[in-house]
Backbone bond lengths (Angstrom), bond angles and torsions (degrees), N, CA, C in turn:
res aa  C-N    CA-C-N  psi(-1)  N-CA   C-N-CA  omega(-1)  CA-C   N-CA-C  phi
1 X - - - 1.463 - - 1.527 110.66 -
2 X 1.090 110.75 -51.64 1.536 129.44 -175.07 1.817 105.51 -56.28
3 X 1.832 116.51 -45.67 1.422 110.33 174.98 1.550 99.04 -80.91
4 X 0.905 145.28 -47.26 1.791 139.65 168.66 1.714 103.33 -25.31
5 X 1.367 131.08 -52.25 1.344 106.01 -151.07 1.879 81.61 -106.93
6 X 1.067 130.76 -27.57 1.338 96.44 164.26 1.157 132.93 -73.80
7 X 1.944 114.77 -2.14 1.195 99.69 162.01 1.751 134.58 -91.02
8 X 1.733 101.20 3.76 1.720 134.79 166.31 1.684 93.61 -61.34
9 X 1.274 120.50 -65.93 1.155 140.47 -146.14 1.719 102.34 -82.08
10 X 1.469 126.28 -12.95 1.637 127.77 171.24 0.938 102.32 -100.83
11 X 1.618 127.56 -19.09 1.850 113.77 -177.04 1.615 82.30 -94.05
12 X 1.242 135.94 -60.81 1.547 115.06 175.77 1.242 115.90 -17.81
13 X 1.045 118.82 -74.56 1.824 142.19 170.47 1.587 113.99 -8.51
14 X 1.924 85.52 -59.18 1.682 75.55 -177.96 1.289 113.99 -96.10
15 X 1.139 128.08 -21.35 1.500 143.19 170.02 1.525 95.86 -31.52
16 X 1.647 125.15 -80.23 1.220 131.83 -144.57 1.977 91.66 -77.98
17 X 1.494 127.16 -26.51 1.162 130.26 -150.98 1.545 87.73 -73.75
18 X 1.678 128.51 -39.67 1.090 128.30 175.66 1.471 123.83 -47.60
19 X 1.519 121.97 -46.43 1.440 126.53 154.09 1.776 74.88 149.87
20 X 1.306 124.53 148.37 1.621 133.85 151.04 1.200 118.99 -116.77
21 X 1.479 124.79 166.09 1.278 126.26 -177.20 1.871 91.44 -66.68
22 X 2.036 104.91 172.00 1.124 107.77 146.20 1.247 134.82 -50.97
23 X 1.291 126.17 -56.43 1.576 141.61 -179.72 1.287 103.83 -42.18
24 X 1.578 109.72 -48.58 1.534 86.37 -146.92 1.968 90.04 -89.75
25 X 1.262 116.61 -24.61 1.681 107.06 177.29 1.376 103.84 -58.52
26 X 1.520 124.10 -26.31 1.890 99.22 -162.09 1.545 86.73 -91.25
27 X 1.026 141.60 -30.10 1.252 138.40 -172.22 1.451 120.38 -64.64
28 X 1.890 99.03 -38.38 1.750 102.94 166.71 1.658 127.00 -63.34
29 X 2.093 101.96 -41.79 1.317 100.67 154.74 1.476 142.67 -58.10
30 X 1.108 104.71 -19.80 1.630 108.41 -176.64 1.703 98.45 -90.16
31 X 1.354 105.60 -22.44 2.100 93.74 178.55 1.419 101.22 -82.38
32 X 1.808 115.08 -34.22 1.811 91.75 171.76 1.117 117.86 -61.37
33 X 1.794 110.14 -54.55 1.673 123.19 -167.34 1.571 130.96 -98.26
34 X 1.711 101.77 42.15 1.262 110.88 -161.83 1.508 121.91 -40.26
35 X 1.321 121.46 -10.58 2.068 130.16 166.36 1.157 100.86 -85.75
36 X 1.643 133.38 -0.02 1.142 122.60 -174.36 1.856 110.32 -75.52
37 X 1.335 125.26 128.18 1.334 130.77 170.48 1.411 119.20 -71.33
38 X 1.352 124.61 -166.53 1.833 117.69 173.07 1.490 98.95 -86.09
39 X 1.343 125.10 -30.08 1.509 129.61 -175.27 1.957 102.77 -53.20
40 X 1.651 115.52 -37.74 1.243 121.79 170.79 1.633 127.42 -63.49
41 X 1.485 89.19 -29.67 1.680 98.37 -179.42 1.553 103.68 -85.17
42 X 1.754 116.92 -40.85 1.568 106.23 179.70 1.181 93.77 -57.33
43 X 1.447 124.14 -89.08 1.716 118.58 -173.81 1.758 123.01 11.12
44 X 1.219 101.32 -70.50 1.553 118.84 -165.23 1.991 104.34 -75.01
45 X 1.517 107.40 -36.00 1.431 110.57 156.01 1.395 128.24 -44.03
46 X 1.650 97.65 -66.49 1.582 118.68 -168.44 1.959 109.41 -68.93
47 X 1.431 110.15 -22.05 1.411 133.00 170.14 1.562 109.46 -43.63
48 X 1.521 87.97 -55.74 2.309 101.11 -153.85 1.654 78.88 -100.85
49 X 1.223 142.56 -37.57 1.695 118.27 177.51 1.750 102.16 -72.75
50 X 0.910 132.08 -63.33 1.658 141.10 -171.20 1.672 113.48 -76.55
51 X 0.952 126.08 -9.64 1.708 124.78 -173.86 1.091 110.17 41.64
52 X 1.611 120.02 -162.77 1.232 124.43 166.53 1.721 125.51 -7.82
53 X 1.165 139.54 130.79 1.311 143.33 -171.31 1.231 97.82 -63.90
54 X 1.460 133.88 -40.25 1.433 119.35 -156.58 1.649 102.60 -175.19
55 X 1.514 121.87 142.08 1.419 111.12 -176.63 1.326 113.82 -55.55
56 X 1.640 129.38 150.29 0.942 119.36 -168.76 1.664 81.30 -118.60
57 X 1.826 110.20 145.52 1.279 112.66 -160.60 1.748 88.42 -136.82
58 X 1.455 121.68 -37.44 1.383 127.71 164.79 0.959 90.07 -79.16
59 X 1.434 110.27 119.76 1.189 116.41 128.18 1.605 132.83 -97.24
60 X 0.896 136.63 -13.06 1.295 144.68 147.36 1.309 107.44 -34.34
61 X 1.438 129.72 -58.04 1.405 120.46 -170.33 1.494 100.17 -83.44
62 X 1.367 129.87 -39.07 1.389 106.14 177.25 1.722 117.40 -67.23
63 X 1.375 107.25 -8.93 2.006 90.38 -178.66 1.395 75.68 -93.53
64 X 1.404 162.66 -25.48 1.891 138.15 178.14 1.496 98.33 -51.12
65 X 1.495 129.66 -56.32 0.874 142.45 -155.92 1.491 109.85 -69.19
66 X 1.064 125.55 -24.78 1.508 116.93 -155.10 2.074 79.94 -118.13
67 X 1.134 136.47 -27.29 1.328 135.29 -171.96 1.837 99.68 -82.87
68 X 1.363 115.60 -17.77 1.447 130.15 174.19 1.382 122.72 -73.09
69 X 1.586 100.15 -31.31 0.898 136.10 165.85 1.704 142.12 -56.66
70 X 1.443 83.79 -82.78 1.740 93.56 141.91 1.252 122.46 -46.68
71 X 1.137 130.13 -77.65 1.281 135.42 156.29 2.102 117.48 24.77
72 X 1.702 74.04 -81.38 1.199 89.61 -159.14 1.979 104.79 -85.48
73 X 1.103 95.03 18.01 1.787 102.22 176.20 1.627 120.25 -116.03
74 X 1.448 107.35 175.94 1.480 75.82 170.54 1.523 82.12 -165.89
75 X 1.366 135.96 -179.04 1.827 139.13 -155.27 1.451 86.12 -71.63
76 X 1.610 129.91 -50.61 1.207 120.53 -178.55 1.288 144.97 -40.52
77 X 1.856 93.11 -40.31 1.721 104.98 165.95 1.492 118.05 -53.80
78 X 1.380 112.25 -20.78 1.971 96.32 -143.16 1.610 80.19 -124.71
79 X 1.576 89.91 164.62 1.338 106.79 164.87 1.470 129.35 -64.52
80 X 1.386 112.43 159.92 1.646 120.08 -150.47 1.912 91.03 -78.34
81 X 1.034 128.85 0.04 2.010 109.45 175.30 1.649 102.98 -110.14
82 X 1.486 97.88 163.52 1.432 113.88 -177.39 1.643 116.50 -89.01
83 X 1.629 97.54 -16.66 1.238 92.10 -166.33 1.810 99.33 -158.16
84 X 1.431 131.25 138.47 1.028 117.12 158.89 1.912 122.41 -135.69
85 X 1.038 134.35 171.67 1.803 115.83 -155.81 1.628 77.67 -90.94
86 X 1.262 104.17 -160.47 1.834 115.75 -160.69 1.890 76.58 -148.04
87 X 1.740 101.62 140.28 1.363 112.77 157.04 1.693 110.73 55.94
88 X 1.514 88.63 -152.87 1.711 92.96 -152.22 1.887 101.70 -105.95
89 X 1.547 102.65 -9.10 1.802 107.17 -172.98 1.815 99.82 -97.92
90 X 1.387 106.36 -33.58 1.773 106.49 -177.25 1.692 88.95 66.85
91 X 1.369 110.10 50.98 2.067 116.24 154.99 1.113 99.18 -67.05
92 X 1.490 127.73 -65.43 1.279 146.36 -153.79 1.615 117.32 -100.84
93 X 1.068 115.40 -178.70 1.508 127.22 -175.93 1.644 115.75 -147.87
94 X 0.998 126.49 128.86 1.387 128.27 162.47 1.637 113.98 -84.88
95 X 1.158 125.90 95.60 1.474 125.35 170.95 1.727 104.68 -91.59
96 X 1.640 92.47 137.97 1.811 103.79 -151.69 1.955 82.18 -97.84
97 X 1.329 110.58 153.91 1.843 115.46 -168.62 1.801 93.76 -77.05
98 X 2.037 104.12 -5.86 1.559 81.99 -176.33 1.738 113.72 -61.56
99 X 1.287 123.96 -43.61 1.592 126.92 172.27 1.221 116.68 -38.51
100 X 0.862 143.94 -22.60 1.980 157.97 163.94 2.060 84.91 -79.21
101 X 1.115 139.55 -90.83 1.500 132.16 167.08 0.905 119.15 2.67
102 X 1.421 115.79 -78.21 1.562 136.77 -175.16 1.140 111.48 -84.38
103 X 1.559 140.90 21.24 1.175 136.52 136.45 1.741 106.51 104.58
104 X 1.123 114.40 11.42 1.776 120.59 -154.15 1.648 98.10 -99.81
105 X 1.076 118.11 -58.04 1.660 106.00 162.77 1.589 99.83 -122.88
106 X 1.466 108.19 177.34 1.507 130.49 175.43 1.781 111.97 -86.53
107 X 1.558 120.14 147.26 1.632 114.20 165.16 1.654 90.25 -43.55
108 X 1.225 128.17 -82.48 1.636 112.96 -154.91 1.515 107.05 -48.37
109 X 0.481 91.71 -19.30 1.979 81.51 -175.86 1.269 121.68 -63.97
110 X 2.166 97.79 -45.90 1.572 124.36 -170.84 1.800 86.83 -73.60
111 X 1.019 122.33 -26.50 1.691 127.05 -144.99 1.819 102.83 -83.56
112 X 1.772 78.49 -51.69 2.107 92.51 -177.30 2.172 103.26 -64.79
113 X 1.602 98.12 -25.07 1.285 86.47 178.89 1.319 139.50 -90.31
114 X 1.573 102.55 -12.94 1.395 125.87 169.07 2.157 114.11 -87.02
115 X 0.985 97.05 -3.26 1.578 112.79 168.80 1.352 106.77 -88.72
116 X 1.279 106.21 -71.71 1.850 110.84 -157.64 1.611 89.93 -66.95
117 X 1.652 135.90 -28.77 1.216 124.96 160.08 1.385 116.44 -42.50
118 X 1.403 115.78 -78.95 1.251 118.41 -164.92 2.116 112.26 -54.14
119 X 1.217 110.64 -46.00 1.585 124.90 -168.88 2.006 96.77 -71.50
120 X 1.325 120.90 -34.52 1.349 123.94 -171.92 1.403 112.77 -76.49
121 X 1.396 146.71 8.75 1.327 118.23 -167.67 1.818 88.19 -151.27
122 X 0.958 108.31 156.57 1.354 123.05 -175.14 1.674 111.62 -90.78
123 X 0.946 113.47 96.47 1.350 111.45 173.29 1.461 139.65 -28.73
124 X 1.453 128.69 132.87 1.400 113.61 167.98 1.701 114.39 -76.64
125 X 1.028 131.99 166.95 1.328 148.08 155.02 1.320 104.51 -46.17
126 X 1.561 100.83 146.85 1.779 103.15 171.92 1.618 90.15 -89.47
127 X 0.905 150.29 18.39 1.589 132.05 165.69 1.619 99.64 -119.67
128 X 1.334 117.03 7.66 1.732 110.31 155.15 1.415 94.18 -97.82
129 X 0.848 132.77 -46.42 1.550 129.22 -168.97 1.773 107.04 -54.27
130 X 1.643 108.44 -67.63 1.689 108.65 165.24 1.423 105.75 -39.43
131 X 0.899 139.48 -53.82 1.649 135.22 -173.54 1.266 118.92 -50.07
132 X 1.494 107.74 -30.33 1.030 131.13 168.67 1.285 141.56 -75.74
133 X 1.382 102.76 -35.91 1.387 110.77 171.31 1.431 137.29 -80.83
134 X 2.083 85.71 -34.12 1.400 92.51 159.66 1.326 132.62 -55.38
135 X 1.491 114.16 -43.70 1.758 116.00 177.96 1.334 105.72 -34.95
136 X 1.551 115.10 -65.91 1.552 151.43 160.66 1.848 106.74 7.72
137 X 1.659 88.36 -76.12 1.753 110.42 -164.72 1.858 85.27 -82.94
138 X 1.373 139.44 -17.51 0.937 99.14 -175.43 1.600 118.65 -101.24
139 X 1.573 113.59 6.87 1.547 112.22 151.39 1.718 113.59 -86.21
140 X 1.206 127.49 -6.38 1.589 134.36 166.06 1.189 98.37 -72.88
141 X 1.780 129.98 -36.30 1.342 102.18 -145.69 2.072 76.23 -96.76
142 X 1.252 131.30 -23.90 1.977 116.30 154.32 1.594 114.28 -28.81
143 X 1.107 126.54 -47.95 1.172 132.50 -137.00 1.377 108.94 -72.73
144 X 1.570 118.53 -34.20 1.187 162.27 168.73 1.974 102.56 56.69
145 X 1.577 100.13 66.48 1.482 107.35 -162.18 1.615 90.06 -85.52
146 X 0.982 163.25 -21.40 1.383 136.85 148.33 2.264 82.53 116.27
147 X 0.718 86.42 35.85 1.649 94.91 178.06 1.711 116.53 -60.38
148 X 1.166 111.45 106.79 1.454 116.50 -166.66 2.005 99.00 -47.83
149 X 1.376 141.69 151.08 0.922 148.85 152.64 1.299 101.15 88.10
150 X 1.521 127.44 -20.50 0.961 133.52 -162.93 1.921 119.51 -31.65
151 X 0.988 126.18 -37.70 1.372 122.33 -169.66 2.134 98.68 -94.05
152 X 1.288 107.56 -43.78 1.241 98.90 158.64 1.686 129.35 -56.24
153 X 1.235 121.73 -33.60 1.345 139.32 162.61 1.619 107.31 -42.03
154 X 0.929 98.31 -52.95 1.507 113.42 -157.89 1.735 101.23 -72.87
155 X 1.296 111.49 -63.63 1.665 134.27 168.32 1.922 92.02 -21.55
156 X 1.516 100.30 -70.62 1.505 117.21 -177.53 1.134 101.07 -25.56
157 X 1.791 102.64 -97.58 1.825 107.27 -169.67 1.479 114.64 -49.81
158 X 1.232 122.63 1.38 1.501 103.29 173.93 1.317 101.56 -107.39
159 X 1.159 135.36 0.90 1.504 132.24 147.31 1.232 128.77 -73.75
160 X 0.912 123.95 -13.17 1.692 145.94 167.06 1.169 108.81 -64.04
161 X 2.006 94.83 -76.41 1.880 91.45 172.58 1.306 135.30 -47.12
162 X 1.100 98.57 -15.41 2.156 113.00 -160.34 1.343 73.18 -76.92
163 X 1.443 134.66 -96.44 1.367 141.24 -153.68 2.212 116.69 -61.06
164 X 1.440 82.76 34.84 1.403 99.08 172.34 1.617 112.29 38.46
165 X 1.039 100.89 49.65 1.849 108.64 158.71 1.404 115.13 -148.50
166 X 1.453 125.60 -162.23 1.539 100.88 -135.27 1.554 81.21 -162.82
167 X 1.300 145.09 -40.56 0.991 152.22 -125.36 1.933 131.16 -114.08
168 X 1.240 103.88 82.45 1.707 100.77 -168.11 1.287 108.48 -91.91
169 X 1.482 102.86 -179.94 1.262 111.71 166.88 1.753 116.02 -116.08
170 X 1.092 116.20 159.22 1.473 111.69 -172.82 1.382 107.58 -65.41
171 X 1.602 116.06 150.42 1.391 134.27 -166.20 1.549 91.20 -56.78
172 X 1.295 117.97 148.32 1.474 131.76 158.40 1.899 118.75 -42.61
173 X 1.194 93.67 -61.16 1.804 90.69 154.00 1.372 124.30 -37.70
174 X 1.025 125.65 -88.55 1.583 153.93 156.54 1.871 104.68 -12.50
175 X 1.127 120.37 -17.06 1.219 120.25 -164.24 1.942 91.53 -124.31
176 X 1.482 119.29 -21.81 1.299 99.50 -165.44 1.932 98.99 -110.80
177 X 1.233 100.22 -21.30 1.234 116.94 168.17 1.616 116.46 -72.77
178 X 1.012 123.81 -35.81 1.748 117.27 -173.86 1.664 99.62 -137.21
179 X 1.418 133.44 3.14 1.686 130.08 175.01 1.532 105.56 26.94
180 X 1.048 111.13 106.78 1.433 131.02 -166.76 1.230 92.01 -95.47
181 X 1.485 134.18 121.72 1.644 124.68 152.45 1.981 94.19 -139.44
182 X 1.044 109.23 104.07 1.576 134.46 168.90 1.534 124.92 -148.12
183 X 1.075 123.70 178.90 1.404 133.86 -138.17 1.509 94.64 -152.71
184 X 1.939 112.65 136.62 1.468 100.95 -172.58 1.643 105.85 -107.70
185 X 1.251 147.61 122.42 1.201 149.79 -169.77 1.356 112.71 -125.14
186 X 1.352 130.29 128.64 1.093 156.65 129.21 1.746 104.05 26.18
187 X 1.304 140.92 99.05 1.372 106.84 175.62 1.562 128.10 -70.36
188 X 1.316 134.32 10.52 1.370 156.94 -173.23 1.613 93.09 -81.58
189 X 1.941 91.90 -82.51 1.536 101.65 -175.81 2.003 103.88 -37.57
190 X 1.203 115.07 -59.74 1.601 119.89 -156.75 1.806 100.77 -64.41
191 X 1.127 109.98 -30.36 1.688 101.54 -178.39 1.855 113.70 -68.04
192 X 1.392 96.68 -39.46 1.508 107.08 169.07 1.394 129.40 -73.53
193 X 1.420 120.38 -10.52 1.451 121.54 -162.42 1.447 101.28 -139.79
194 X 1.554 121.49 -16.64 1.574 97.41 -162.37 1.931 70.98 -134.08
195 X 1.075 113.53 -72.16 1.879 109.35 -171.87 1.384 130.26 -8.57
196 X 1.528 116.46 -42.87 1.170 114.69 174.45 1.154 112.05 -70.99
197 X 1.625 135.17 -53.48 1.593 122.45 -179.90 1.567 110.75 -56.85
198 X 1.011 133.04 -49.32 1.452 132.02 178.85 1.593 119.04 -44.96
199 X 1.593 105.66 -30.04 1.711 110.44 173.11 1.311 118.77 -48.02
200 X 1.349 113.37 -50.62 1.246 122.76 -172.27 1.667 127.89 -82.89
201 X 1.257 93.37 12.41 1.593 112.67 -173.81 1.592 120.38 -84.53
């Protein structure tokens, strides 16, 4: 079972790494994460255009944080893949803390890779990103998926952008329904450092 969905999860990989339309990514997320809201789809958008939320300069408090983390999880909490791409370009990667669990990399490993991610790449602008998102929401808002909160959703992230930040957290659903604990990495860094052990899984 376990080599079956990582082998779902490498043709995903390259599928999305190629770039996909909008339609068909919000449509793939909503058949995995059907509690998922639009606040879940910006997230996973704003993720693979913006990376990392913010340079990380402690590091000390982010390895407390992510060992607090672990900690308090275990293979049972999280969903069954190690890894899934972010958005519609597959820049980035979501690596799930189960691979640190299941023995596949170490916290420092997940830790050095979610650093040199976040500290390595030059940021876009939050008004390339809005530029962006709008195109984004305005083939979502074709789609006419009947998205619970949806017009409040929307109100939201455009209050965010107004006050020049960029950055949510996953819908309350989305967080109690599937408990998200992953790490956002570079897809460069993750093909070289984490891809090969996951093949064989």
């Amino acid at each position: 079972m376990r080599r079956f969905l990582s082998l779902i999860m490498m043709i995903a990989f390259g599928l999305i790494g190629c770039g996909q339309e909008v339609e068909e990514f919000a449509a793939g997320m909503l058949h995995t994460y059907p509690e998922a809201r639009l606040l879940d789809i910006y997230k996973s958008c704003f993720q693979d255009f913006m990376g990392a939320e913010h340079l990380v300069g402690d590091i000390a408090s982010a390895r407390n944080y992510l060992e607090q983390e672990v900690a308090s999880t275990s293979s049972e909490d999280l969903l069954p893949w190690y890894y899934e791409p972010c958005g519609i370009d597959g820049r980035y990667v979501r690596v799930s803390l189960r691979a640190i669990h299941d023995g596949l990399i170490t916290t420092d490993e997940l830790l050095d890779a979610f650093v040199n991610s976040a500290n390595a790449t030059d940021r876009p602008t939050v008004e390339q990103w809005s530029a962006r998102w709008h195109d984004i929401l305005e083939k979502i808002d074709g789609m006419e998926l009947e998205l619970p909160y949806f017009e409040q959703d929307k109100q939201f992230i455009d209050s965010v952008l107004a006050q020049g930040k960029y950055a949510i957290s996953h819908s309350p659903e989305y967080r109690e329904a599937y408990k998200p604990h992953y790490r956002i990495v570079r897809r460069d860094i993750f093909e070289q450092e984490f891809l090969p052990r996951f093949m064989g899984q």
